[in-house]
Every structure is written in structure tokens, then in C-alpha cells.
N, C-alpha and C positions, 0 to 999 in steps of 0.2 A: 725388385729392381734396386739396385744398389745407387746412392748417392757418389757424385761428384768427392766427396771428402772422400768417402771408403774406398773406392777405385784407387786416388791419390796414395792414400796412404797404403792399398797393397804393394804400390808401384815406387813408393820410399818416396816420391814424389814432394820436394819441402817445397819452403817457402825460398829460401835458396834459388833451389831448383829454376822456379818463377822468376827468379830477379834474373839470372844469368839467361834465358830466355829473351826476356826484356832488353837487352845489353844488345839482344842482337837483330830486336826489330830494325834500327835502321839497314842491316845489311840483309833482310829478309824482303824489304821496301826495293832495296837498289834492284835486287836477281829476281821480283818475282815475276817478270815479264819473261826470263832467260829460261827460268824455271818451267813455266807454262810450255814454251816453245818444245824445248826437250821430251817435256812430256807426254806433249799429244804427240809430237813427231814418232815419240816409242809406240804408244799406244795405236798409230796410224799403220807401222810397220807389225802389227798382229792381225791378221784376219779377222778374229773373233772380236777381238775390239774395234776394228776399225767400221764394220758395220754398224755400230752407233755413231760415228762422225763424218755420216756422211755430206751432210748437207753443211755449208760453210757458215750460215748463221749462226747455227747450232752449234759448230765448234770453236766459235769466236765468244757464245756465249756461256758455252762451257769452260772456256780459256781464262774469261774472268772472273766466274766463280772459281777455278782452281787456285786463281793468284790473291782472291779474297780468304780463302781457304788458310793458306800457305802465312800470310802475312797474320792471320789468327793466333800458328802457332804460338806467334811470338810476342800475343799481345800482354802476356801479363797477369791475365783476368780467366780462373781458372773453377768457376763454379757452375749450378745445375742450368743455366740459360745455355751454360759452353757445349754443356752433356745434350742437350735440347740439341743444336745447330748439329751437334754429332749425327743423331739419331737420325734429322729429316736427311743429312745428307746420305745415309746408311738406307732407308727409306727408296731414298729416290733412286738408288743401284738395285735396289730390289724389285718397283716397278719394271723399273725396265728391262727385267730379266741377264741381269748382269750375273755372270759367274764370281762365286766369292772369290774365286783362285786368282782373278787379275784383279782384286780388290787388293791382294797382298803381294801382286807382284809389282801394280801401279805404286805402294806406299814403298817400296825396295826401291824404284826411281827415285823417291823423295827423298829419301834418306840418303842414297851414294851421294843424291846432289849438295843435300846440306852437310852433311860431313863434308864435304871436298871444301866449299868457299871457308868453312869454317878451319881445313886444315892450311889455304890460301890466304887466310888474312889475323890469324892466330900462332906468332913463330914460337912464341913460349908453350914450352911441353905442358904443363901444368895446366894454363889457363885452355889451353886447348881440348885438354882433357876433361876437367870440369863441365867446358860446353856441348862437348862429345856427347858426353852420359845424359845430360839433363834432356837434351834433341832424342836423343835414345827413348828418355821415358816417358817424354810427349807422343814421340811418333808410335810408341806401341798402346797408348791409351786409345790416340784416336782410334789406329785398326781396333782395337779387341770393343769398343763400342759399339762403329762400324757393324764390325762383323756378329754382333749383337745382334743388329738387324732381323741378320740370316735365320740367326735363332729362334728370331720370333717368327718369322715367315714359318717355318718349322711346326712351331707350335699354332697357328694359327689353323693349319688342318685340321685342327681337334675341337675345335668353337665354331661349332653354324654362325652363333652369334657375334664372331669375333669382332668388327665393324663397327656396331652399335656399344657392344665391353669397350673396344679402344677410345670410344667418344667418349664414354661413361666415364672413364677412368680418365683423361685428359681433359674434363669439364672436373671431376671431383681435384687431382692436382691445382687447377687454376683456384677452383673455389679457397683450399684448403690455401694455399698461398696467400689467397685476398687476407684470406682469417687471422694468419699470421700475421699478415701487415698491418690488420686492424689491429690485434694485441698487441704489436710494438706502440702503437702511437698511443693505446691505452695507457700502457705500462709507463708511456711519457709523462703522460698525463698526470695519472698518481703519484710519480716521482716528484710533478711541481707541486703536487700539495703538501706532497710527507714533506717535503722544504719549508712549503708554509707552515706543518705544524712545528716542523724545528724552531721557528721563529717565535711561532707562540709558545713554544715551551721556553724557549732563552727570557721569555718575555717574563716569566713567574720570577727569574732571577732579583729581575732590578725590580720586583711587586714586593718582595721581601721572602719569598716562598723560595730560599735556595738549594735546598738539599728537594723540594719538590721539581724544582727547574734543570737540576742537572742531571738527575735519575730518569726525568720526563725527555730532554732532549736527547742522553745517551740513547734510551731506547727510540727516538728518531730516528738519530743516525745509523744503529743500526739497521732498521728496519730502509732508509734511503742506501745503505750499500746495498742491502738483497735487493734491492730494486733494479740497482744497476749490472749485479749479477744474471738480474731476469731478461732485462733487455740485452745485454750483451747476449745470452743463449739466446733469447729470441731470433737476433740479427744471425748469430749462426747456423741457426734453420732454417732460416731465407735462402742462406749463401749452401745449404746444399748439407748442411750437419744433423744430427740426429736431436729428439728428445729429450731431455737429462731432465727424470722428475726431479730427482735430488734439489734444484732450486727450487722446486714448487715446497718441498717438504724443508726446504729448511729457511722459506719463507715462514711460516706457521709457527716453527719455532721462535726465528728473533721475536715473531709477532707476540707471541707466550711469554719471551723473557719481557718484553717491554712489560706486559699485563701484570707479570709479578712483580714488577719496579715498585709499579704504578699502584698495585693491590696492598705493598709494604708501608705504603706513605696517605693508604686510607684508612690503613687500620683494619682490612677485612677482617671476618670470624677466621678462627683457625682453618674452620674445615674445606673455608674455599679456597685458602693458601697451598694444604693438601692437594687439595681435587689439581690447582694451577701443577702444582711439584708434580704430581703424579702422569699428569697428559706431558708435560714437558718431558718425564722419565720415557714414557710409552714411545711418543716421537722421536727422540734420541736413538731407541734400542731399534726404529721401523730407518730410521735414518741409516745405522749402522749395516745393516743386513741386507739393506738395498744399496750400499756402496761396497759391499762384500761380494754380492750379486752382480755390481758391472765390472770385477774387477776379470782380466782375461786371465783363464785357464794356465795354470805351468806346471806341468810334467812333474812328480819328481825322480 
């Protein structure tokens, strides 16, 4: 299954992209009653559709789920919780034996309609067109998520067990999440210490031990920026991002340069200076070859 980031980024999808979005939640606010109306109104005028709206409750509470839907677009907030709400709503078309082909004709209403206020209340070409594109490559994320659904329905012919795999797997998600979260607060955690030991190293300074204090503290602060390189990827695997051992391995590193600081200023025997020089060598070249490894493929 593909993340939240990766979809984005097949879809060029920026950060940009999000703000200009954003810009237009209040005019996504104003229309999304107007929006709704038109919409079921088409959908009522199809046969095949209109057999699911028949009852008025139902279509009054599908009206606001569509207008909760619609004002989503534009909220801003584009990661795997977003890919989630996708899904159940892609789900719930499936239950009910919804054809995919008015899944794509119903997002073809959404989009004439938001192109149009956007070309009604945007006179500048330029800014027009910026917001043009961006509604473009929301509106084709949600369908092709969406219509994900279908895919799995698809495949789910093929798993007797299918039911109890999708619990499995949306119980191991959740857990693996928790895990994450746990590691971020970890990762905080050790961050306030490796602070304290900066403290206690600056502390050797004013004790008279200053080439001990400053060699002690550098490898601190090293070792407190990989800390923060940890938690930042941490936090972007919450938000929907991949892996990157590359911090785990070049934690181990700074941690090695500190130990030879620290190893120069006790006087170690030679051969454990070696043995430090030689794992720091080994990690460097496992460092190298596994950032050679993610780097992507190009032709030549």
C-alpha cells in the first residue's frame, strides 16, 4: 500500500500545492451547501444512482457528508489519517454496490463545479491558474484512492480469509503507529539527557579539565543533533513517510566519533584506538552504500 507522501509526490503534489488549497477553504465553506445541492440533484437525475437516494433521510445525510467531504479538500492537512477517511469513504461505495463508473462521473460534478467559483472569483490569470492545477491534483488523489477501494474488492475474491487479514492488518497499522509514538517520546526523552550530559561535560571546563570538557561536550552535541534528526524522521513516519535507516546508522557513528574523543583524552592502548578507527571505517563505507542504495535509478 503506498503512503500518503508517495501518492503526493507521484502527483508533484507540494507544499505549495497545500497552502493554495488552504487559501480557498473559506470559499469551499461559503458553496458547500450549493455544492451538495447540485450534486445530488445530478446524481438523482441518473437512474442507477438515484436508487440509493431514495429515502430523504438518507439523502439529507449523505448531503452532509458530501459537504464534510468537499470542505476536506481544502483543509490543508494532507497525511495517512487523510488517506484513512479516503479509504472508508471508497469502502462504503463498495458496500453498497456502487458502480465505479459514477464514482468518476460524480468527482467530474466536483470538479466543473470547483473550477467554475474558482474561475468566478479569481480575475487574475495566473492566480487562477495556480489554483486550477492544485484542485486538479487533489481531486485526482482522492478518485485514484477511491477507486482503490475497487481494487481491493477485486482482490479480495482470492482470500477466504480476507476479513480476519483486513482486521489483522488494521490492528498491526494501529499497533505499529502506537510504536512509533512511543519511540518519538523515547527519543525526547534521551534528547533531555544527552542536554544534561552537555551540561556535565561544559561542567569539566570551569573543574580545570578543559581540552577534556570541550572534546566531551563537542561529542554531546553531536550526538544531540542526531537526536533531533531521529525525531524529526520519527515524526515523518507518523505523518505518512517512509523508514530512512541512514539515521539509525549514522547515529552509531557520531556515537563512535564521541568514544574516540573521549578514548584520546584517556590515553587508551593503541589497539583499542584501532579497533574505534576501524568500526568507525567499516560504518562509514555501510553508511555509504546504503545511501548509494536509496538513491533513485537514472537512465543513462
Amino acid at each position: 500500500m503506498l503512503t500518503m507522501q508517495e501518492i503526493k509526490a507521484h502527483y508533484r503534489f507540494t507544499d505549495e500545492d497545500a497552502e493554495l488549497l488552504g487559501s480557498l477553504f473559506p470559499l469551499a465553506e461559503t458553496n458547500k451547501e450549493r455544492l451538495a445541492d447540485q450534486f445530488y440533484d445530478y446524481l438523482l437525475g441518473i437512474p442507477e444512482t438515484a436508487e440509493f437516494l431514495k429515502e430523504d433521510l438518507v439523502l439529507q445525510k449523505l448531503k452532509q457528508t458530501h459537504q464534510d467531504w468537499f470542505v476536506s479538500l481544502f483543509a490543508g492537512s494532507y497525511d495517512n489519517r487523510y488517506i484513512h477517511n479516503l479509504q472508508k469513504i471508497g469502502h462504503a461505495h463498495v458496500r453498497v454496490g456502487l458502480n465505479a463508473h459514477y464514482v468518476n462521473v460524480a468527482m467530474n460534478v466536483v470538479r466543473q463545479f470547483t473550477l467554475s467559483i474558482i474561475q468566478d472569483n479569481f480575475p487574475d490569470p495566473e492566480e487562477r491558474r495556480q489554483r486550477r492545477e492544485a484542485v486538479e491534483k487533489i481531486l485526482d488523489i482522492n478518485l485514484d484512492i477511491m477507486s482503490a477501494s475497487y481494487r481491493e474488492e477485486e482482490m479480495r475474491k482470492f482470500f477466504v480469509s480476507h476479513r480476519l487479514e483486513s482486521k489483522l492488518i488494521t490492528a498491526t497499522e494501529r499497533f505499529t503507529y502506537g510504536l512509533n509514538l512511543i519511540l518519538v517520546l523515547a527519543l525526547a526523552g534521551v534528547s533531555v539527557s544527552v542536554v544534561g550530559l552537555f551540561i556535565w561535560d561544559i561542567g569539566h571546563i570551569f573543574q580545570g579539565s578543559v581540552e577534556k570538557g570541550i572534546l566531551s561536550a563537542l561529542g554531546s552535541l553531536l550526538i544531540l543533533w542526531m537526536m533531533i534528526e531521529l525525531i524529526e524522521n520519527e515524526i515523518k513516519i507518523l505523518k505518512g513517510g517512509r523508514f530512512n535507516i541512514l539515521f539509525f546508522i549514522g547515529v552509531i557513528i557520531v556515537a563512535l566519533i564521541r568514544e574516540i574523543l573521549i578514548s584520546t583524552l584517556r590515553h587508551d592502548p593503541l589497539t583499542t584506538q584501532v579497533f574505534l578507527a576501524g568500526t568507525l571505517l567499516v560504518l562509514g563505507v555501510v553508511y555509504f552504500l546504503v545511501s548509494k542504495s536509496q538513491q533513485p535509478y537514472t537512465p543513462h
